[in-house]
C-alpha positions as CSV (number, residue, x, y, z in Angstrom):
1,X,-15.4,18.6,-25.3
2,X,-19.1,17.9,-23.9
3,X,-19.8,14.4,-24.6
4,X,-16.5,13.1,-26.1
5,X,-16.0,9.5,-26.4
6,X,-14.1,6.9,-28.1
7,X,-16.2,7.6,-31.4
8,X,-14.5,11.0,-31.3
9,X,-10.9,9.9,-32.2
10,X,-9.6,11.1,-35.3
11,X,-7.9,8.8,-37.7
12,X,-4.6,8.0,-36.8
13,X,-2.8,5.8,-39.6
14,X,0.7,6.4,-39.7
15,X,1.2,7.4,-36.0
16,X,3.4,5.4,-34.0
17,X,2.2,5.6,-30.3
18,X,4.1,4.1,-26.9
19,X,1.6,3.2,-23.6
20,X,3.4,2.5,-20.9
21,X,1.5,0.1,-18.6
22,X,-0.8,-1.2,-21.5
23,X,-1.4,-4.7,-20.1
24,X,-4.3,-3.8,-17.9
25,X,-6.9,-1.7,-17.0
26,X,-6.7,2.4,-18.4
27,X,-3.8,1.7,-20.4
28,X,-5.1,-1.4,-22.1
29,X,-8.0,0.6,-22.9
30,X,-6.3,3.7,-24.5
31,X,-3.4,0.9,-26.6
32,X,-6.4,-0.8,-27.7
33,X,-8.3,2.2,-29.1
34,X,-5.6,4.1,-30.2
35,X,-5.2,1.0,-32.4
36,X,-8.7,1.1,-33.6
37,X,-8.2,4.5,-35.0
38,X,-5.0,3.3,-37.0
39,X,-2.3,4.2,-34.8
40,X,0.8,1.5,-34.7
41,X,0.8,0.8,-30.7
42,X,4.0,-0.3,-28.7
43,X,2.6,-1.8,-25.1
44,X,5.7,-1.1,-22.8
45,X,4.9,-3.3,-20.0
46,X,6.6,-4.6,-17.6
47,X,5.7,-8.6,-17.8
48,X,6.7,-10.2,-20.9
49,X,3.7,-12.8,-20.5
50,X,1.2,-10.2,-20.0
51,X,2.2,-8.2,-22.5
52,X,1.9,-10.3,-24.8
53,X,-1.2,-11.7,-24.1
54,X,-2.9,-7.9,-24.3
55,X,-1.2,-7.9,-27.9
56,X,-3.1,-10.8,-28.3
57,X,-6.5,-9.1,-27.3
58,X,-5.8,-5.6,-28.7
59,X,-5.7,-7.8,-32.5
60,X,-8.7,-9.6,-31.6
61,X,-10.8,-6.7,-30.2
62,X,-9.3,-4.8,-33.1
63,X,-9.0,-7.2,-36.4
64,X,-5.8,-5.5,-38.6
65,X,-4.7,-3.5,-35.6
66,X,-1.0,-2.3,-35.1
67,X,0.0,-3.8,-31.4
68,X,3.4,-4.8,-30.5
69,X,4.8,-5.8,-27.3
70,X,8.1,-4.3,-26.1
71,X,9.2,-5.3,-22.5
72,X,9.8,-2.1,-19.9
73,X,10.3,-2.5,-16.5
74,X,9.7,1.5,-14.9
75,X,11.5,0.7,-11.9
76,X,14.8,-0.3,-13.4
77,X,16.6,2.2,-15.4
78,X,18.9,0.1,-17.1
79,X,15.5,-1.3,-18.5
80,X,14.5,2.1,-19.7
81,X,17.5,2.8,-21.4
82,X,17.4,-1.0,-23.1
83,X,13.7,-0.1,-24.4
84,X,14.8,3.3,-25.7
85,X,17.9,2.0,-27.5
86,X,16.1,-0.7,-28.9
87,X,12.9,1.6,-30.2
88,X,12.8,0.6,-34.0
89,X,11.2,3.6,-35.3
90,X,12.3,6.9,-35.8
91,X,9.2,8.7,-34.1
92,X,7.4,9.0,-31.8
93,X,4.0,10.6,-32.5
94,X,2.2,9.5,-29.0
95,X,3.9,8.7,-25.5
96,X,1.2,8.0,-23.1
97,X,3.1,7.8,-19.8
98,X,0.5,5.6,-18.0
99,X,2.1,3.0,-15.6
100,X,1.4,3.8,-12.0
101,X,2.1,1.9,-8.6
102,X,-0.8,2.9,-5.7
103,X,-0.1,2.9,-2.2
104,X,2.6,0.3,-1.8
105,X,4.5,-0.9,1.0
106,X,7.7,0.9,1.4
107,X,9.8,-1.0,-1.1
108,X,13.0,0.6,-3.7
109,X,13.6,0.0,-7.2
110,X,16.2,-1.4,-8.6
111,X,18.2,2.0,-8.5
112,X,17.2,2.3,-4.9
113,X,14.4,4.7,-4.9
114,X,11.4,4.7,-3.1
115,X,8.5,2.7,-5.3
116,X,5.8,5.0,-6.2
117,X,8.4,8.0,-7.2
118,X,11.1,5.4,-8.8
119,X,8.0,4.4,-11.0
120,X,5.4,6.7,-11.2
121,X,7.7,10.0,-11.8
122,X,11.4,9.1,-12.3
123,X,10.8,6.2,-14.4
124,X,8.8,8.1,-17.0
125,X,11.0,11.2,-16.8
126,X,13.6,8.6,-18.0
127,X,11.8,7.4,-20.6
128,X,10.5,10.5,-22.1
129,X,13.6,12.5,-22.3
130,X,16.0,9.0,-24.2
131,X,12.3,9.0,-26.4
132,X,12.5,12.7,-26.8
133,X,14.5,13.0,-30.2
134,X,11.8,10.4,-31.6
135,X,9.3,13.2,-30.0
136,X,10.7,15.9,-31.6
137,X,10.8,14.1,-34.9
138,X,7.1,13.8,-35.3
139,X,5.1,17.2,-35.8
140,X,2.9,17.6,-33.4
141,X,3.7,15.1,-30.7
142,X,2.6,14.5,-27.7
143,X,3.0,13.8,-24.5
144,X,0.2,12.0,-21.8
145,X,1.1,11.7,-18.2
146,X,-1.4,10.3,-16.3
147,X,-1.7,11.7,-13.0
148,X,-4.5,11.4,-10.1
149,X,-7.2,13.2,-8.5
150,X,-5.0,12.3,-5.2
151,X,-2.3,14.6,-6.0
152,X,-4.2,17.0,-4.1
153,X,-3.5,15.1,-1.2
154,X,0.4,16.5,-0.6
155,X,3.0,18.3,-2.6
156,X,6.3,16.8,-3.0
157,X,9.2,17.3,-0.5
158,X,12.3,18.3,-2.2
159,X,14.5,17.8,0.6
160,X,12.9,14.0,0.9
161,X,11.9,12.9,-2.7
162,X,12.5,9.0,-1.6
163,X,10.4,9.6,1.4
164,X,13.1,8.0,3.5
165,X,12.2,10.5,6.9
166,X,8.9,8.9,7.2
167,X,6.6,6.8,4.6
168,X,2.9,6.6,4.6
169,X,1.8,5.0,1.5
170,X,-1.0,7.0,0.5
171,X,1.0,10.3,1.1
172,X,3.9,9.1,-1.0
173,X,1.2,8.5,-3.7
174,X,0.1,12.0,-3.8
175,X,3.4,13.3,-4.1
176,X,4.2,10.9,-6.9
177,X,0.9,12.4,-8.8
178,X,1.9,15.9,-7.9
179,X,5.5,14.9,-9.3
180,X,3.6,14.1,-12.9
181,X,2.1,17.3,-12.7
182,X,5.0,19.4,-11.9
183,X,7.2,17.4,-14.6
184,X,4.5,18.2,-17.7
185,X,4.5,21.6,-16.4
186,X,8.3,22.4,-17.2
187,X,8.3,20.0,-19.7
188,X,5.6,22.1,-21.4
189,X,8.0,25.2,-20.7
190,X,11.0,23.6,-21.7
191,X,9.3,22.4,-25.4
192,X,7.7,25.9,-25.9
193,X,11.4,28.1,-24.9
194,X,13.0,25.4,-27.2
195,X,10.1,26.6,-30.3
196,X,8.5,22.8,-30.4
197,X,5.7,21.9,-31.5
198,X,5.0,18.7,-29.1
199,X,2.3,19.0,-26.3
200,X,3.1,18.4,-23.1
201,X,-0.7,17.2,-21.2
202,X,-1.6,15.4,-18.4
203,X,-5.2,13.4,-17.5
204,X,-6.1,11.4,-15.0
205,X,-9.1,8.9,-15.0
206,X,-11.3,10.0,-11.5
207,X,-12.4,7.2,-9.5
208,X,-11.9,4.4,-12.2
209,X,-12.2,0.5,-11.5
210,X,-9.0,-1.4,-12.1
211,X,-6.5,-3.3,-10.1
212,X,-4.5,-0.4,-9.3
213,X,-6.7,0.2,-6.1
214,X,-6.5,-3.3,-4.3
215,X,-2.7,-3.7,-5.5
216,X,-1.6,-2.1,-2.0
217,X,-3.3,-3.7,0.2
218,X,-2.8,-6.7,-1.4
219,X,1.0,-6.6,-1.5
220,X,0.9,-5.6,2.7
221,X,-1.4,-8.9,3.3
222,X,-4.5,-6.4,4.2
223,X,-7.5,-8.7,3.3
224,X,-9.5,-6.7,4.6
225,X,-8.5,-3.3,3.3
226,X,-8.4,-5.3,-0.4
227,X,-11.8,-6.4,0.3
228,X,-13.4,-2.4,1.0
229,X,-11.4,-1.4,-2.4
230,X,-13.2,-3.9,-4.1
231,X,-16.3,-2.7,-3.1
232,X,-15.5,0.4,-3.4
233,X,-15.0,-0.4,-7.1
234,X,-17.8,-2.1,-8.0
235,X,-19.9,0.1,-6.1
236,X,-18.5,4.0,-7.0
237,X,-15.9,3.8,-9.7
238,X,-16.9,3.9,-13.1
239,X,-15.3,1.4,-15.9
240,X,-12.1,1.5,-17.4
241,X,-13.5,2.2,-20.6
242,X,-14.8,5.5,-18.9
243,X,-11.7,5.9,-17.2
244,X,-9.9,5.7,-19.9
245,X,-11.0,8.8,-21.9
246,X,-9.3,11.7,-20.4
247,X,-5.6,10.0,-21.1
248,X,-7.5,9.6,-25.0
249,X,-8.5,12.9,-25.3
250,X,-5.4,14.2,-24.0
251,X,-3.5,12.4,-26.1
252,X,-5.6,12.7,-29.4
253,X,-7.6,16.1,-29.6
254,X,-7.3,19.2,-31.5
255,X,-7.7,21.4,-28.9
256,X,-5.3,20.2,-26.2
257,X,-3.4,23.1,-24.9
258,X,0.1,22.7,-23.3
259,X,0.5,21.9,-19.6
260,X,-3.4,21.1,-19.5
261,X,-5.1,18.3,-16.9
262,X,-7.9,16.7,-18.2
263,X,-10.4,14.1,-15.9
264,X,-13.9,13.1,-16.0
265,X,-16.5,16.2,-15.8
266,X,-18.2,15.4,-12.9
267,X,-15.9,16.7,-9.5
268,X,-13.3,15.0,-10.7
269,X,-15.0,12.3,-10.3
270,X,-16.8,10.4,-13.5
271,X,-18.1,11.7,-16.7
272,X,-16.9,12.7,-19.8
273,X,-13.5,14.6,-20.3
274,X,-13.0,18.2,-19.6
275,X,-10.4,20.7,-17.6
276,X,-9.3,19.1,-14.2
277,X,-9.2,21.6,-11.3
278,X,-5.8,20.8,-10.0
279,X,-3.7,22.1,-7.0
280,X,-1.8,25.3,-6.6
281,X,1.8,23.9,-5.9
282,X,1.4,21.9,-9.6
283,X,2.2,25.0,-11.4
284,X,4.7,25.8,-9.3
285,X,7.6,27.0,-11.6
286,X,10.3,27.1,-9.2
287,X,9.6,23.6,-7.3
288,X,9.0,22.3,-10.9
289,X,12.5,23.1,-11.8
290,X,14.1,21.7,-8.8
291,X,12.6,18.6,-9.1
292,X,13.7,18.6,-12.9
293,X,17.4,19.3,-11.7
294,X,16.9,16.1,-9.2
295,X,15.6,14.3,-11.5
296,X,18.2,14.4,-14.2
297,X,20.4,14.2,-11.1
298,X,18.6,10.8,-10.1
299,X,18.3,9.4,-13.6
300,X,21.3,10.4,-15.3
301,X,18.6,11.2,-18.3
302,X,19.3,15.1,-19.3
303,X,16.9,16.7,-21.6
304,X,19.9,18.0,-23.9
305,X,17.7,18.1,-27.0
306,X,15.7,21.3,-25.1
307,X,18.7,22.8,-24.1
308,X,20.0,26.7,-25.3
Protein backbone atom coordinates (compact mmCIF):
# COMPACT_ATOMS: atom_id res chain seq x y z
CA UNK A 1 0.00 0.00 0.00
CA UNK A 2 3.09 2.40 0.68
CA UNK A 3 3.02 4.88 -2.00
CA UNK A 4 -0.17 3.98 -4.02
CA UNK A 5 -1.40 6.38 -6.40
CA UNK A 6 -3.58 6.83 -9.34
CA UNK A 7 -0.77 5.02 -11.53
CA UNK A 8 -1.59 1.97 -9.37
CA UNK A 9 -5.16 1.21 -10.72
CA UNK A 10 -5.59 -1.79 -12.48
CA UNK A 11 -7.27 -1.99 -15.76
CA UNK A 12 -10.84 -1.80 -15.57
CA UNK A 13 -12.53 -2.26 -19.14
CA UNK A 14 -15.71 -3.81 -18.83
CA UNK A 15 -16.67 -2.67 -15.26
CA UNK A 16 -19.59 -0.58 -14.86
CA UNK A 17 -19.03 1.79 -11.80
CA UNK A 18 -21.77 4.30 -10.03
CA UNK A 19 -20.23 7.64 -7.99
CA UNK A 20 -22.57 9.22 -6.22
CA UNK A 21 -21.74 12.92 -5.86
CA UNK A 22 -19.36 12.93 -8.94
CA UNK A 23 -19.85 16.49 -9.92
CA UNK A 24 -17.25 18.03 -7.64
CA UNK A 25 -14.43 17.68 -5.63
CA UNK A 26 -13.36 13.74 -4.32
CA UNK A 27 -16.00 12.17 -6.34
CA UNK A 28 -15.12 13.98 -9.55
CA UNK A 29 -11.80 12.84 -9.01
CA UNK A 30 -12.43 9.09 -8.35
CA UNK A 31 -15.42 9.14 -11.72
CA UNK A 32 -12.76 10.67 -13.68
CA UNK A 33 -9.97 8.16 -12.91
CA UNK A 34 -11.98 5.21 -12.70
CA UNK A 35 -12.67 6.20 -16.32
CA UNK A 36 -9.08 6.42 -17.19
CA UNK A 37 -8.49 2.93 -16.23
CA UNK A 38 -11.45 1.74 -18.56
CA UNK A 39 -14.24 1.54 -16.25
CA UNK A 40 -17.90 2.71 -17.82
CA UNK A 41 -18.71 5.57 -15.08
CA UNK A 42 -22.44 6.62 -14.10
CA UNK A 43 -22.06 10.32 -12.19
CA UNK A 44 -25.23 10.13 -9.95
CA UNK A 45 -25.57 13.65 -9.02
CA UNK A 46 -27.87 15.63 -7.88
CA UNK A 47 -27.93 18.75 -10.49
CA UNK A 48 -28.69 17.85 -13.88
CA UNK A 49 -26.51 20.97 -15.18
CA UNK A 50 -23.65 20.00 -13.18
CA UNK A 51 -23.71 16.80 -13.96
CA UNK A 52 -23.47 17.11 -17.06
CA UNK A 53 -20.93 19.50 -17.37
CA UNK A 54 -18.37 17.03 -15.19
CA UNK A 55 -19.43 14.40 -18.15
CA UNK A 56 -18.16 16.98 -20.18
CA UNK A 57 -14.70 17.23 -18.36
CA UNK A 58 -14.30 13.60 -17.37
CA UNK A 59 -14.24 13.00 -21.68
CA UNK A 60 -12.01 15.79 -22.07
CA UNK A 61 -9.54 14.97 -19.17
CA UNK A 62 -10.00 11.43 -20.42
CA UNK A 63 -10.28 11.27 -24.45
CA UNK A 64 -12.53 7.75 -25.21
CA UNK A 65 -13.65 7.68 -21.56
CA UNK A 66 -16.95 5.98 -20.44
CA UNK A 67 -18.90 8.92 -18.39
CA UNK A 68 -22.62 9.18 -18.25
CA UNK A 69 -24.78 11.41 -16.31
CA UNK A 70 -27.78 9.98 -14.48
CA UNK A 71 -29.71 12.48 -12.18
CA UNK A 72 -29.95 11.36 -8.23
CA UNK A 73 -31.09 13.50 -5.75
CA UNK A 74 -29.92 11.54 -2.00
CA UNK A 75 -32.30 13.40 -0.11
CA UNK A 76 -35.45 12.30 -1.91
CA UNK A 77 -36.26 8.71 -2.07
CA UNK A 78 -38.60 8.62 -4.63
CA UNK A 79 -35.41 9.92 -6.61
CA UNK A 80 -33.45 6.93 -5.51
CA UNK A 81 -35.86 4.54 -6.39
CA UNK A 82 -36.38 6.48 -10.10
CA UNK A 83 -32.38 6.11 -10.62
CA UNK A 84 -32.48 2.46 -9.57
CA UNK A 85 -35.35 1.44 -11.79
CA UNK A 86 -34.03 3.30 -14.51
CA UNK A 87 -30.19 1.73 -14.17
CA UNK A 88 -29.63 0.23 -17.80
CA UNK A 89 -27.17 -2.26 -17.06
CA UNK A 90 -27.36 -5.38 -15.40
CA UNK A 91 -24.29 -4.89 -13.00
CA UNK A 92 -22.93 -3.18 -10.97
CA UNK A 93 -19.21 -3.84 -10.52
CA UNK A 94 -18.31 -0.47 -8.37
CA UNK A 95 -20.76 1.65 -6.09
CA UNK A 96 -18.77 4.36 -4.63
CA UNK A 97 -21.25 5.89 -2.18
CA UNK A 98 -19.58 9.41 -2.07
CA UNK A 99 -22.17 12.23 -1.70
CA UNK A 100 -21.98 13.90 1.65
CA UNK A 101 -23.67 17.17 3.19
CA UNK A 102 -21.13 18.92 6.12
CA UNK A 103 -22.43 20.76 8.85
CA UNK A 104 -25.74 22.14 7.63
CA UNK A 105 -28.33 24.15 9.13
CA UNK A 106 -31.02 22.03 10.61
CA UNK A 107 -33.05 21.35 7.43
CA UNK A 108 -35.21 17.78 6.34
CA UNK A 109 -35.36 16.03 3.19
CA UNK A 110 -37.88 15.46 1.23
CA UNK A 111 -39.01 12.45 3.37
CA UNK A 112 -38.62 14.51 6.40
CA UNK A 113 -35.41 13.52 7.83
CA UNK A 114 -32.91 15.47 9.31
CA UNK A 115 -30.20 16.50 6.32
CA UNK A 116 -26.89 15.07 7.03
CA UNK A 117 -28.51 11.48 7.99
CA UNK A 118 -31.41 11.74 5.17
CA UNK A 119 -28.25 12.12 2.78
CA UNK A 120 -25.25 11.04 4.06
CA UNK A 121 -26.54 7.43 5.54
CA UNK A 122 -30.16 6.77 4.59
CA UNK A 123 -29.96 7.94 1.17
CA UNK A 124 -27.10 5.56 0.29
CA UNK A 125 -28.56 2.72 2.33
CA UNK A 126 -31.40 3.21 -0.27
CA UNK A 127 -29.50 3.16 -3.03
CA UNK A 128 -27.25 0.31 -2.34
CA UNK A 129 -29.75 -2.23 -1.30
CA UNK A 130 -32.49 -1.34 -4.87
CA UNK A 131 -28.60 -1.57 -6.72
CA UNK A 132 -27.80 -4.72 -4.74
CA UNK A 133 -29.04 -7.44 -7.32
CA UNK A 134 -26.84 -5.50 -9.91
CA UNK A 135 -24.07 -5.98 -7.00
CA UNK A 136 -24.49 -9.34 -6.68
CA UNK A 137 -24.45 -9.97 -10.35
CA UNK A 138 -20.86 -8.83 -10.80
CA UNK A 139 -18.11 -11.18 -9.19
CA UNK A 140 -16.33 -9.42 -7.05
CA UNK A 141 -18.18 -6.12 -6.38
CA UNK A 142 -17.77 -3.62 -4.42
CA UNK A 143 -18.92 -1.39 -2.27
CA UNK A 144 -17.13 2.32 -1.21
CA UNK A 145 -18.68 4.46 1.51
CA UNK A 146 -16.94 7.28 2.16
CA UNK A 147 -16.98 8.26 5.57
CA UNK A 148 -14.87 10.98 7.78
CA UNK A 149 -12.12 11.39 10.14
CA UNK A 150 -15.03 13.28 12.20
CA UNK A 151 -16.90 10.31 12.92
CA UNK A 152 -14.92 10.09 15.94
CA UNK A 153 -16.49 13.04 17.09
CA UNK A 154 -20.03 11.11 18.40
CA UNK A 155 -21.72 7.89 17.94
CA UNK A 156 -25.17 7.79 16.67
CA UNK A 157 -28.25 8.03 18.92
CA UNK A 158 -30.62 5.37 18.22
CA UNK A 159 -33.44 6.73 20.14
CA UNK A 160 -32.79 10.31 18.11
CA UNK A 161 -31.50 9.34 14.57
CA UNK A 162 -33.14 12.70 13.11
CA UNK A 163 -31.57 14.62 15.83
CA UNK A 164 -34.87 16.20 16.55
CA UNK A 165 -34.01 16.63 20.73
CA UNK A 166 -31.29 18.91 20.00
CA UNK A 167 -29.12 19.78 16.70
CA UNK A 168 -25.67 20.95 16.57
CA UNK A 169 -24.42 20.78 13.14
CA UNK A 170 -21.07 19.41 13.56
CA UNK A 171 -22.31 16.68 15.97
CA UNK A 172 -25.04 15.49 13.61
CA UNK A 173 -22.07 15.20 11.10
CA UNK A 174 -20.24 12.87 13.15
CA UNK A 175 -23.04 10.67 13.64
CA UNK A 176 -23.86 10.66 9.94
CA UNK A 177 -20.01 9.41 9.37
CA UNK A 178 -20.31 6.97 12.27
CA UNK A 179 -23.68 5.82 10.49
CA UNK A 180 -21.42 4.94 7.16
CA UNK A 181 -19.26 3.04 9.23
CA UNK A 182 -21.69 1.09 11.18
CA UNK A 183 -23.84 0.38 7.79
CA UNK A 184 -20.52 -1.22 5.82
CA UNK A 185 -19.97 -3.06 8.95
CA UNK A 186 -23.21 -5.20 8.75
CA UNK A 187 -23.33 -4.91 5.30
CA UNK A 188 -19.94 -6.63 5.23
CA UNK A 189 -21.62 -9.31 7.68
CA UNK A 190 -24.75 -9.62 5.93
CA UNK A 191 -22.72 -10.28 2.27
CA UNK A 192 -20.23 -12.77 4.01
CA UNK A 193 -23.53 -14.91 6.10
CA UNK A 194 -25.18 -14.73 2.63
CA UNK A 195 -21.60 -16.55 0.88
CA UNK A 196 -20.99 -13.21 -1.49
CA UNK A 197 -18.31 -12.38 -2.90
CA UNK A 198 -18.81 -8.36 -2.95
CA UNK A 199 -16.71 -6.11 -0.54
CA UNK A 200 -18.11 -4.07 1.64
CA UNK A 201 -15.12 -0.96 2.47
CA UNK A 202 -15.15 2.29 3.54
CA UNK A 203 -12.40 5.38 3.08
CA UNK A 204 -12.44 8.63 3.83
CA UNK A 205 -10.20 11.41 2.35
CA UNK A 206 -8.43 13.24 5.78
CA UNK A 207 -8.41 16.87 5.68
CA UNK A 208 -9.05 17.29 1.81
CA UNK A 209 -9.76 20.76 0.01
CA UNK A 210 -13.18 20.89 -1.62
CA UNK A 211 -16.44 22.76 -1.16
CA UNK A 212 -17.77 20.44 1.30
CA UNK A 213 -16.12 22.51 4.17
CA UNK A 214 -17.42 26.10 3.45
CA UNK A 215 -20.94 24.61 2.30
CA UNK A 216 -22.23 25.05 6.06
CA UNK A 217 -21.41 28.04 6.80
CA UNK A 218 -22.32 29.30 3.71
CA UNK A 219 -25.90 28.04 3.75
CA UNK A 220 -26.30 29.74 7.66
CA UNK A 221 -24.96 33.27 6.15
CA UNK A 222 -21.54 32.79 8.38
CA UNK A 223 -19.07 34.88 6.25
CA UNK A 224 -16.96 34.79 8.50
CA UNK A 225 -16.92 31.15 9.52
CA UNK A 226 -16.73 30.45 5.37
CA UNK A 227 -13.89 32.77 5.27
CA UNK A 228 -11.57 30.55 8.26
CA UNK A 229 -12.60 27.24 6.10
CA UNK A 230 -11.20 28.67 3.27
CA UNK A 231 -8.15 29.27 4.74
CA UNK A 232 -8.16 26.50 6.43
CA UNK A 233 -8.13 24.82 2.97
CA UNK A 234 -5.71 26.43 1.22
CA UNK A 235 -3.51 26.45 4.05
CA UNK A 236 -3.75 22.56 5.71
CA UNK A 237 -5.83 20.41 3.45
CA UNK A 238 -4.23 18.63 0.78
CA UNK A 239 -5.89 18.43 -2.92
CA UNK A 240 -8.65 16.55 -4.00
CA UNK A 241 -6.59 14.59 -6.16
CA UNK A 242 -4.80 13.44 -2.87
CA UNK A 243 -8.01 13.21 -1.27
CA UNK A 244 -9.32 11.27 -3.53
CA UNK A 245 -7.14 8.07 -3.16
CA UNK A 246 -8.36 6.23 -0.28
CA UNK A 247 -12.11 6.01 -1.84
CA UNK A 248 -9.76 4.63 -5.15
CA UNK A 249 -7.95 2.25 -3.39
CA UNK A 250 -10.87 1.11 -1.68
CA UNK A 251 -12.74 0.63 -4.38
CA UNK A 252 -10.07 -0.77 -6.82
CA UNK A 253 -7.28 -2.92 -4.96
CA UNK A 254 -6.56 -6.49 -4.56
CA UNK A 255 -6.07 -6.54 -1.11
CA UNK A 256 -9.13 -4.70 0.27
CA UNK A 257 -10.56 -6.76 3.03
CA UNK A 258 -14.26 -6.58 4.05
CA UNK A 259 -15.42 -3.94 6.56
CA UNK A 260 -11.92 -2.17 6.14
CA UNK A 261 -11.45 1.96 6.55
CA UNK A 262 -8.89 3.31 4.49
CA UNK A 263 -7.57 7.32 4.72
CA UNK A 264 -4.47 9.08 4.05
CA UNK A 265 -1.24 7.56 6.13
CA UNK A 266 -0.28 10.36 7.90
CA UNK A 267 -2.81 10.63 11.41
CA UNK A 268 -5.51 10.49 9.41
CA UNK A 269 -4.53 13.33 8.09
CA UNK A 270 -2.70 13.39 4.42
CA UNK A 271 -0.62 11.00 2.68
CA UNK A 272 -0.93 8.08 0.84
CA UNK A 273 -3.69 5.29 1.59
CA UNK A 274 -3.45 2.88 4.27
CA UNK A 275 -5.65 1.32 7.36
CA UNK A 276 -7.70 4.23 9.17
CA UNK A 277 -7.75 3.92 12.92
CA UNK A 278 -11.41 4.25 13.55
CA UNK A 279 -13.66 4.37 16.67
CA UNK A 280 -14.76 1.62 18.93
CA UNK A 281 -18.69 2.06 18.61
CA UNK A 282 -18.14 1.56 14.46
CA UNK A 283 -17.81 -2.10 14.97
CA UNK A 284 -20.42 -2.22 17.15
CA UNK A 285 -22.42 -5.28 15.99
CA UNK A 286 -25.48 -4.79 17.99
CA UNK A 287 -25.96 -0.85 17.34
CA UNK A 288 -25.03 -1.70 13.70
CA UNK A 289 -28.00 -3.86 13.49
CA UNK A 290 -30.43 -1.64 15.03
CA UNK A 291 -29.65 1.09 12.90
CA UNK A 292 -30.01 -1.45 9.85
CA UNK A 293 -33.59 -2.40 11.34
CA UNK A 294 -34.36 1.62 11.35
CA UNK A 295 -33.14 2.01 8.42
CA UNK A 296 -35.10 -0.38 6.35
CA UNK A 297 -37.79 0.96 8.69
CA UNK A 298 -37.05 4.67 7.40
CA UNK A 299 -36.47 3.79 3.77
CA UNK A 300 -38.75 1.10 3.03
CA UNK A 301 -35.53 -0.40 1.17
CA UNK A 302 -35.06 -4.13 2.65
CA UNK A 303 -32.01 -5.95 1.82
CA UNK A 304 -34.15 -9.20 0.72
CA UNK A 305 -31.53 -10.42 -1.60
CA UNK A 306 -29.16 -11.17 1.75
CA UNK A 307 -31.84 -12.62 3.57
CA UNK A 308 -31.93 -16.62 4.96
Amino acid sequence: MSGWNVRDLPGLSGRTAVVTGANSGLGYVVARELARAGARVVLACRSEERGKAAVERVVGEVPGGDAQFARLDLGDLASVREFAASFPYERVDLLVNNAGVMALPYATTADGFETQFGVNHLGHFALTGLLLPALLAAPGARVVTVSSMMHALANIDIRDLNSERRYRPWVAYARSKTANLLFTHELARRLAAAGSDVVAAAAHPGYADTNLQTAGPRAAGRRGAERLMEIGNRVFAQSAEAGALPGLYAATAPDVRPDSFTGPSFAMWRGAPAPSWRARWTLDDAAAEQLWAASERLTGVTYDALKA
